[in-house]
C-alpha positions in Angstrom: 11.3 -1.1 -22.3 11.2 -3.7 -19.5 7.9 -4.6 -20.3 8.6 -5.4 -23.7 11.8 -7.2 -23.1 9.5 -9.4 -20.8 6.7 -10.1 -22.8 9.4 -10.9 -25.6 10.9 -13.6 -22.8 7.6 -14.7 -22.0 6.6 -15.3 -25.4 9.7 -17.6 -25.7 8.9 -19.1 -23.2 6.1 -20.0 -24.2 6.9 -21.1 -27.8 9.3 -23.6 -26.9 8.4 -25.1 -23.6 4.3 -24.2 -22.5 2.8 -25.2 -25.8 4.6 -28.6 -25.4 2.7 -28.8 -22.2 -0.4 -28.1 -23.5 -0.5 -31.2 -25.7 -1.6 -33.5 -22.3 -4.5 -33.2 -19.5 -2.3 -32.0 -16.7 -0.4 -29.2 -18.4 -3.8 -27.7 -19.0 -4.3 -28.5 -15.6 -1.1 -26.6 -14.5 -1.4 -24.2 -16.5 -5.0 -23.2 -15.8 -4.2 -23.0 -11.6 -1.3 -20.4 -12.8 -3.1 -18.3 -14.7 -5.6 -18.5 -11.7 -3.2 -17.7 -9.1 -1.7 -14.9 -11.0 -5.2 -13.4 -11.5 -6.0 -13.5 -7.6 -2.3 -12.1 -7.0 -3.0 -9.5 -9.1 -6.5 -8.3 -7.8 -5.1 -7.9 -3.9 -4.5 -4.9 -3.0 -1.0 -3.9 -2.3 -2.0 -2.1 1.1 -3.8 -4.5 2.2 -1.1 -5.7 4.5 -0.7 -2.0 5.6 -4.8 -1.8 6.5 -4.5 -5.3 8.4 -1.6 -3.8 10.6 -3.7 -0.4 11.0 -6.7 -2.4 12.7 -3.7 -3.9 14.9 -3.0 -0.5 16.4 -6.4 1.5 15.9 -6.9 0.7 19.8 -3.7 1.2 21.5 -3.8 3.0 24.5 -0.1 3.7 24.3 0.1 6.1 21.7 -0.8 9.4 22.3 0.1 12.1 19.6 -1.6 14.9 17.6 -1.4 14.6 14.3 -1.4 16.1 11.2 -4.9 14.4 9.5 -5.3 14.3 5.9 -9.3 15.1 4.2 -10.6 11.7 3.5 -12.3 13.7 0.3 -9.4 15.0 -1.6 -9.3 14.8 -5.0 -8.3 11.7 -6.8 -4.8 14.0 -8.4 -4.0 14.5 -4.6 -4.2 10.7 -3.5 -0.5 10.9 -3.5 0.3 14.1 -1.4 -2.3 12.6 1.2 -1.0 9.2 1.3 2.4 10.5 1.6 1.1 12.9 4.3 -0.8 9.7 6.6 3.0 8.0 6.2 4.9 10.8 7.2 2.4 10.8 10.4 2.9 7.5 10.9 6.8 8.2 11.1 5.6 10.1 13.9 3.9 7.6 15.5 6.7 5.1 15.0 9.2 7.9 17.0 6.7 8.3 19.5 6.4 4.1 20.4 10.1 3.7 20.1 10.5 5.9 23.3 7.6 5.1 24.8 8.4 1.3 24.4 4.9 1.0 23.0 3.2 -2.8 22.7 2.6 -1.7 18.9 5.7 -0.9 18.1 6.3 -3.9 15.2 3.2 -3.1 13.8 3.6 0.8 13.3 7.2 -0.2 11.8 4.9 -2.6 9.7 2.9 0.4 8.3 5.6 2.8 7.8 8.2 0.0 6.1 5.2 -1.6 3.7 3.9 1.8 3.0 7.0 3.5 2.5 7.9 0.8 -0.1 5.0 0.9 -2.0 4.7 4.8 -2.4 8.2 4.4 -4.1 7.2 2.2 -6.7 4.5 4.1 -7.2 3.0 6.8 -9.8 2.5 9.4 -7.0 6.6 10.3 -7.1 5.8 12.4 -9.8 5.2 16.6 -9.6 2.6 17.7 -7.1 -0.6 19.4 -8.2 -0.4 22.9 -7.0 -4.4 22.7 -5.3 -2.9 19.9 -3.3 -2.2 20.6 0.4 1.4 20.3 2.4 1.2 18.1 5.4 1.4 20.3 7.9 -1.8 22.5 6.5 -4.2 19.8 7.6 -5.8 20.0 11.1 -3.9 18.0 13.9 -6.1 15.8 15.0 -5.7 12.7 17.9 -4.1 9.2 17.3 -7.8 7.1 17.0 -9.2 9.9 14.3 -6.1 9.7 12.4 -6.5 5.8 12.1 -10.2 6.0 11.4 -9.4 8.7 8.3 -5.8 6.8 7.1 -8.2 3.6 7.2 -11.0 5.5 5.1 -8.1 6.3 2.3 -7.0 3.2 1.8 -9.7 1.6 1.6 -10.9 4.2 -1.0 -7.5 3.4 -2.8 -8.1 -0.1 -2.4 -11.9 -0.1 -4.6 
């Protein structure tokens, strides 16, 4: 319903002001660099931010922690349980450098916060398969293999 109230707004938008522009050389020009910037906006990837602040930590001698390490090669309908599972972690992580006093400690909050956000507005909320693993069924593994397999997943989700 939002989407159709929107395009509804847009497409009056449109029919009384943009077309008007449209008449002259630099609404063209306007409105070509908009539909430009929209389109690169669009193709980022929304965890990109997450994978910048994951290269920020990856070697961090600080953190210490076993954890629970999601399979890189899990099937596409458990993408959410695993990405959920690498945030949960990183809550971990986050506990860990706040009473350690850890140098990384923005950027894990970083991770968690951007992560955390984006897994809400996400499709993966929905019902868990039942072949999809809990969390804590995964092998614990140390801090720098948990990076190098959270990096692999998003940048699987991110192709």
């Amino acid at each position: 319903l939002k989407s159709v109230c929107l395009q509804y707004q847009l497409y009056l938008l449109l029919n009384s002001h943009f077309f008007c522009l449209l008449k002259n050389e630099m609404g063209v020009i306007i409105f070509v660099l908009c539909a430009y910037v929209l389109r690169t906006a669009a193709g980022h990837c929304k965890w990109a931010e997450v994978l910048k602040d994951l290269e920020q930590i990856k070697t961090s001698k600080d953190i210490d922690v076993s954890l629970y390490t999601a399979n890189t090669d899990e099937d596409n309908e458990c993408q959410g349980p695993v990405m959920r599972c690498f945030f949960l972690e990183t809550k971990v992580i986050l506990e860990e450098c706040l009473i350690k006093n850890c140098s990384k400690t923005q950027d894990v909050f970083n991770i968690w916060k951007n992560g955390n956000d984006s897994l809400e507005s996400n499709k993966w909320n929905s019902t868990r398969s039942a072949k999809c693993k809990e969390c804590e069924e995964y092998e614990e593994k140390n801090f720098t293999e948990f990076i190098q397999s959270f990096v692999k997943v998003i940048q699987k989700e991110c192709k």
